[in-house]
C-alpha positions in Angstrom: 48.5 101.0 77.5 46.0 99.6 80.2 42.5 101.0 81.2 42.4 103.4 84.4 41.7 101.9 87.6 38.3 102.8 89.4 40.4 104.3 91.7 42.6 106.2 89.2 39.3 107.6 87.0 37.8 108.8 90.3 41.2 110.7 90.9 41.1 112.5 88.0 37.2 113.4 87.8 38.1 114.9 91.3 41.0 116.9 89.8 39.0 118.2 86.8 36.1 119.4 89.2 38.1 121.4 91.1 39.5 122.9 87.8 36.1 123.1 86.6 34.9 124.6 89.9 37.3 127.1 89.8 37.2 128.0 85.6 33.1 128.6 86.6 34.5 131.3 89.3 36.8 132.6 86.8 34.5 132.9 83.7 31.8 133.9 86.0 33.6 137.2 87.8 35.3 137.8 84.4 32.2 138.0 82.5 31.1 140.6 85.0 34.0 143.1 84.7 33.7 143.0 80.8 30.1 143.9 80.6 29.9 146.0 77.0 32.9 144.1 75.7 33.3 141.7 73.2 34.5 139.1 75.9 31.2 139.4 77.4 29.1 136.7 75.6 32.2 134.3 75.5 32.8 134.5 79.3 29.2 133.7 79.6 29.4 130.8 77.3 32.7 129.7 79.3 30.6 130.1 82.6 27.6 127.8 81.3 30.0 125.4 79.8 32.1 125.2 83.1 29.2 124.7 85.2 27.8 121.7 82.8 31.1 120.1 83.2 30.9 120.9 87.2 27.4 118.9 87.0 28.3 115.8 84.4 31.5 114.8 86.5 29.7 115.3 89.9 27.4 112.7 87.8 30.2 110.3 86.9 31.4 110.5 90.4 28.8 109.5 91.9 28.1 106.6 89.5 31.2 105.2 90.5 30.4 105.3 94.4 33.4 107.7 94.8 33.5 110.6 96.8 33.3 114.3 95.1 35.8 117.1 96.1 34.2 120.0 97.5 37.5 122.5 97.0 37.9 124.8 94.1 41.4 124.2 92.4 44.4 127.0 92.8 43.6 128.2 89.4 40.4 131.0 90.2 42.5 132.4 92.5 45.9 133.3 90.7 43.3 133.9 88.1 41.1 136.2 89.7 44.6 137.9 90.9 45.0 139.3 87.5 43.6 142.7 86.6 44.0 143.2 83.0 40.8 141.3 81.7 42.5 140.5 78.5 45.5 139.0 80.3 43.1 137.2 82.7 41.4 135.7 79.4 44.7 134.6 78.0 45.3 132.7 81.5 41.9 131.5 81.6 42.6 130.2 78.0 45.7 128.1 79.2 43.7 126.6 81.9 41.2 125.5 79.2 43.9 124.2 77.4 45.7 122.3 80.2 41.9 120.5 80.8 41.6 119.7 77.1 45.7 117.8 77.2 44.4 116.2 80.8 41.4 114.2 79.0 43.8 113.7 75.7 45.7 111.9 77.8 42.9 109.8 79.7 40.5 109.4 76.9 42.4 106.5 76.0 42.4 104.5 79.2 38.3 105.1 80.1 36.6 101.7 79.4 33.2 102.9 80.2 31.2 104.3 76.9 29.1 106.7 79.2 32.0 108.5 80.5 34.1 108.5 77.6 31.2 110.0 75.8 30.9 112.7 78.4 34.9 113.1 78.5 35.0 113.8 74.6 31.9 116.1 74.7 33.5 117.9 77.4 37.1 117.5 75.0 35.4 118.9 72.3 33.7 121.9 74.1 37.0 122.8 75.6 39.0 123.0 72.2 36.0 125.3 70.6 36.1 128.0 73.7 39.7 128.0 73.1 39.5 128.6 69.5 37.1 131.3 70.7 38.8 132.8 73.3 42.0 133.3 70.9 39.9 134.6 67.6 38.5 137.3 70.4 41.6 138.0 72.0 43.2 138.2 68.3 40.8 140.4 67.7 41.1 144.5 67.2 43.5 145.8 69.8 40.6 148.7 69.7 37.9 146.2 71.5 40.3 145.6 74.6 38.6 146.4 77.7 
């Protein structure tokens, strides 16, 4: 197995922004409706942890002279089209997970230290608010909002 291409690592910054973009929406408006829940504080962590992730590969992009999206991916909205917080957390938590199996899989083909740094921070932080999200969603049935 080869290193990614300029071309190909700029690709898939893009696509995790506008996963990223849209997780931030999600965890943002999500956080909201479960005021006085115990989701609260992890949407809120989610949110700040989206947003740093928005910001390091806006960084990375522009390091490489490549072009940032400006869309927000499919996910907030099918997202946000779910009413039942806890079901909307589950969903949130498989989009966390589909971004954590997406950098599993690049990881190994970044060449540049910097980035895969950033990449396995950002690894790392995804696979700790999933561990989260499911010890809260696991959680008393009682505490469902």
């Amino acid at each position: 197995m080869g290193f990614a291409s300029r071309e190909e690592i700029a690709a898939f910054l893009n696509e995790l922004l506008e996963a990223e973009r849209a997780g931030t929406g999600v965890a943002l408006r999500s956080a909201q409706a479960a005021q006085g829940t115990p989701f609260a504080d992890l949407l809120h962590d989610v949110h700040l942890d989206e947003a740093r992730w928005c910001a390091m590969l806006l960084k990375h992009l522009k390091a490489l002279g490549a072009p940032a999206s400006v869309r927000v991916g499919p996910f907030q909205e099918k997202a946000l089209a779910i009413a039942d917080l806890r079901e909307r957390i589950a969903f949130l938590n498989r989009g966390q997970g589909w971004v954590a199996r997406k950098l599993r899989e690049m990881l190994p083909k970044v060449r540049d230290d910097g980035l895969h740094t950033d990449l396995r921070a950002m690894l790392q932080a995804h696979e700790v608010n999933i561990a989260r999200a499911q010890a809260t969603l696991d959680g008393p049935s009682d505490s469902s909002p």
